[in-house]
C-alpha positions as CSV (number, residue, x, y, z in Angstrom):
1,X,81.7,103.1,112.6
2,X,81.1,102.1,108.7
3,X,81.9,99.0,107.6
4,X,85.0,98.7,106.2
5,X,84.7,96.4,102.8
6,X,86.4,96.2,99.4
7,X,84.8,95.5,96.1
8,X,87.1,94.3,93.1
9,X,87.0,95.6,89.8
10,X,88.9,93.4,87.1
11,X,91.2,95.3,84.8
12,X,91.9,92.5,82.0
13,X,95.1,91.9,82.0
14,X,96.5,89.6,84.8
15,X,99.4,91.1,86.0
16,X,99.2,90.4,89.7
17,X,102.8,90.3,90.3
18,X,103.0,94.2,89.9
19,X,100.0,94.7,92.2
20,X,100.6,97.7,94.0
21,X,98.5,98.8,97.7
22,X,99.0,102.6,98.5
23,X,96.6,105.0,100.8
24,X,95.4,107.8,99.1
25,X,92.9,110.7,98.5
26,X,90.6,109.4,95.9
27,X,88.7,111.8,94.2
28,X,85.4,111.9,92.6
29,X,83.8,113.2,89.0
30,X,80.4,114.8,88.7
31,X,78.9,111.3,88.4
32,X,80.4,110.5,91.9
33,X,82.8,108.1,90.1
34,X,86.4,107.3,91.7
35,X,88.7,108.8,88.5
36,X,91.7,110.2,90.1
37,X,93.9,109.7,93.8
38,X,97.2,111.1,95.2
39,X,98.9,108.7,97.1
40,X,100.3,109.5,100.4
41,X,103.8,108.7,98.4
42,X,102.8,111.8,96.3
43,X,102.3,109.5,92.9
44,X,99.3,111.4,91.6
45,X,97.0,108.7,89.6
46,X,94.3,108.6,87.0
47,X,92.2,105.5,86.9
48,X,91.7,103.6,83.6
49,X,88.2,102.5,84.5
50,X,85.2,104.5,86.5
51,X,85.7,103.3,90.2
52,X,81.9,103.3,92.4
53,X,81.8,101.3,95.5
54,X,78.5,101.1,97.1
55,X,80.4,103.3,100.0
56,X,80.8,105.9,97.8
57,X,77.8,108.6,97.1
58,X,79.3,112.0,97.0
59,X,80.5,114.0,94.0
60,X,83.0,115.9,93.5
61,X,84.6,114.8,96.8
62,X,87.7,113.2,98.2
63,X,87.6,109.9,100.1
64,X,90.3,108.8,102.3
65,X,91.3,105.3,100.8
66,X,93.7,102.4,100.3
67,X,93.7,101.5,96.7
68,X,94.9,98.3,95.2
69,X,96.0,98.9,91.4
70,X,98.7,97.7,88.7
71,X,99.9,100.7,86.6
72,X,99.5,100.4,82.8
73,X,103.1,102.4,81.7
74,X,101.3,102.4,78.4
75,X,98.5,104.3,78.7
76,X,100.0,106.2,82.2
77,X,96.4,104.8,84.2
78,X,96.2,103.0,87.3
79,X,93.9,99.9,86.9
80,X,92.1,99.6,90.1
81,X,91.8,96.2,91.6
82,X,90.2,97.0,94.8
83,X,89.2,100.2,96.8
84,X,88.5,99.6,100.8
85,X,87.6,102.8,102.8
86,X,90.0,104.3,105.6
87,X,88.0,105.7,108.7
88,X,89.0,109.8,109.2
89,X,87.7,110.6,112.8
90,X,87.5,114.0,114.2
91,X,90.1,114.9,116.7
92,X,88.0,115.9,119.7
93,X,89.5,117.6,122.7
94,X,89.0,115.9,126.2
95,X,86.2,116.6,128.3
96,X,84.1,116.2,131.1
97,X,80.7,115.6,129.4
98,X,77.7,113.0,129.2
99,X,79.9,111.7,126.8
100,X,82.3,109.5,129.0
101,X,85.5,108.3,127.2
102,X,85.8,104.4,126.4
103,X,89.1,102.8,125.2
104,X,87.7,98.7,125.2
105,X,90.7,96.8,124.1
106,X,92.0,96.6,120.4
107,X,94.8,94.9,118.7
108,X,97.3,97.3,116.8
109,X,98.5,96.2,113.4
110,X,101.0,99.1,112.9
111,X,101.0,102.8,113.5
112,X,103.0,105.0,111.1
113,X,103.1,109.1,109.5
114,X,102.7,109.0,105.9
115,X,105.3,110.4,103.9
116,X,103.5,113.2,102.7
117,X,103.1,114.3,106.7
118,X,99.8,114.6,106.3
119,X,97.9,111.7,108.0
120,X,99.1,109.4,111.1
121,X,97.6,106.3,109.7
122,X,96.8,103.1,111.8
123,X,96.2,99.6,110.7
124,X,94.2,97.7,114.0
125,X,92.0,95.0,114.5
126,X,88.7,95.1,116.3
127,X,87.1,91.7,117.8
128,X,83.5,91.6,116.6
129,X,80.9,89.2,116.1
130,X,77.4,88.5,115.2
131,X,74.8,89.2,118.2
132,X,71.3,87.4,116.9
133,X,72.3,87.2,113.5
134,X,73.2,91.1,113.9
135,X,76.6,92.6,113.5
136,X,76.7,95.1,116.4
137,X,78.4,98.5,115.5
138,X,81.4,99.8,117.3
139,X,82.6,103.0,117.4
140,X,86.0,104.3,116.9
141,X,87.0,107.9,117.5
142,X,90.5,110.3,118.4
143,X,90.9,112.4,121.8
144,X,93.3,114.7,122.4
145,X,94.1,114.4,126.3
146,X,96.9,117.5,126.5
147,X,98.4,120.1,124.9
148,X,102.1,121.2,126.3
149,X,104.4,123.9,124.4
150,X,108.2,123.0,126.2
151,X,110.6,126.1,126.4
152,X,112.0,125.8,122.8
153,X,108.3,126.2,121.2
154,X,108.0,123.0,120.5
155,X,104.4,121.5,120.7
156,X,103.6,117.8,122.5
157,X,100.2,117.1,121.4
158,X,98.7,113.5,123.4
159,X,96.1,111.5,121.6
160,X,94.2,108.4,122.8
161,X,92.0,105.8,120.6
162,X,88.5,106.3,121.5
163,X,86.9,102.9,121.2
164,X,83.5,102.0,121.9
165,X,83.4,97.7,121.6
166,X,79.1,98.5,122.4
167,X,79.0,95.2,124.2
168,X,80.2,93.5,120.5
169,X,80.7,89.4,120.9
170,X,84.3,88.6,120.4
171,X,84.1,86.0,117.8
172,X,86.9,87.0,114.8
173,X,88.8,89.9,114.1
174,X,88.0,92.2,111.5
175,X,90.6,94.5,110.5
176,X,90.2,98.4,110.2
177,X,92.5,101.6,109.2
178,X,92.2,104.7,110.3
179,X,93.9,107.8,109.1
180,X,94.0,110.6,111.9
181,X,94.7,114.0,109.7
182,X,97.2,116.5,110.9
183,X,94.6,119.7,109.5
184,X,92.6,118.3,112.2
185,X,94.4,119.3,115.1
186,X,93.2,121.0,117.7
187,X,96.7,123.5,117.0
188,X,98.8,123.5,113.9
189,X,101.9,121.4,113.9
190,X,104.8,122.6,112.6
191,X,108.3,120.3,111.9
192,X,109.6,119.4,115.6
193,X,106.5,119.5,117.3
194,X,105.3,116.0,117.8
195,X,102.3,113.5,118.8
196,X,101.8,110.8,121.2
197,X,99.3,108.2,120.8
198,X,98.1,105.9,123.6
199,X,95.8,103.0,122.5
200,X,94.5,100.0,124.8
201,X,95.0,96.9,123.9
202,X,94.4,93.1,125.1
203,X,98.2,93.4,126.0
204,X,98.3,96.4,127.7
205,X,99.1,99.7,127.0
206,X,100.2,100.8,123.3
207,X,102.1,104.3,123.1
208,X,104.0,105.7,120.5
209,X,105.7,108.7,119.6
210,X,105.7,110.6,116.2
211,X,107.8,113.1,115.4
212,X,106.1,116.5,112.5
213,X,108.4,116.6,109.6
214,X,106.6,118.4,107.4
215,X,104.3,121.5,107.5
216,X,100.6,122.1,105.2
């Protein structure tokens, strides 16, 4: 799992009251700058300054992201106060393999579809710790248990959190967002089809329901 950090980049002009914090697709330039995003509210933003956290290394690219900006109504650009990095994980169909599934405890945030209908996105936060001055790495992943069509067509598509805690001490939480994208379904989802996720927690079981609205 990467580490999920945020570096600031100061736009001048103080206006923290109109600070805005949206997930997005961030795109990069030729120079593998951040310079554009479309937010998962469908605002579609150009950035006033050149954006390059250290995470970032790929041009011409897309990066799943949660921006922090104010929005300069004079010049119609998005000055970027922060840029963190939202994990994307492959959906990966359930099996029997060498590979056994894990699901250590985590604690979940907030679970909701973006209003695009592209992405399920999850806010959670993951114990962690130093072990010998080292910060262990866990890792985080999505499998899809079942697949069930019911007699009107519809498609019920189970999910669970794969989550490896690699023996991790349990000092502080650190928080983490994941995005799980609809594309990456093992099927194609179409508006009444829908997905349950199941994620283990330290208070049990975590299960929710989310109903396909819209259709790529």
């Amino acid at each position: 799992m990467a580490a999920c950090t945020s570096e600031d980049y100061e736009s001048g002009d103080g206006r923290w009251s109109y600070l805005r914090a949206d997930f997005a697709d961030v795109y990069t330039n030729g120079d593998a700058y951040m310079v554009s995003a479309m937010t998962d509210e469908g605002d579609s933003l150009l950035f006033r300054q050149r954006v390059k956290p250290s995470w970032v290394t790929t041009a011409d690219s897309c990066y799943r992201s949660l921006v922090y900006y104010n929005y300069n109504k004079v010049e119609e650009k998005a000055d970027v106060r922060s840029v963190s990095p939202v994990l994307v994980p492959s959906v990966r169909i359930r099996k029997n393999d060498k590979d056994p599934f894990k699901d250590d405890p985590v604690k979940v945030v907030g679970g909701w579809m973006s209003s695009n209908g592209r992405y399920l996105n999850l806010d959670l936060e993951l114990m962690t710790g130093r072990n010998d001055g080292e910060v262990v790495t866990q890792k985080l992943g999505i499998e899809c248990d079942t697949i069930a069509t019911d007699e009107a067509g519809r498609q019920h598509v189970s999910l669970s959190l794969y989550h490896d805690r690699n023996d991790s001490p349990e000092y502080y939480s650190s928080e983490v967002f994941v995005s799980i994208a609809l594309r990456r379904m093992p099927v194609a989802l179409k508006p009444g089809d829908d997905i349950t996720l199941s994620i283990n927690t330290y208070d049990g079981l975590w299960q929710r329901s989310f109903p396909i609205e819209h259709s790529e």
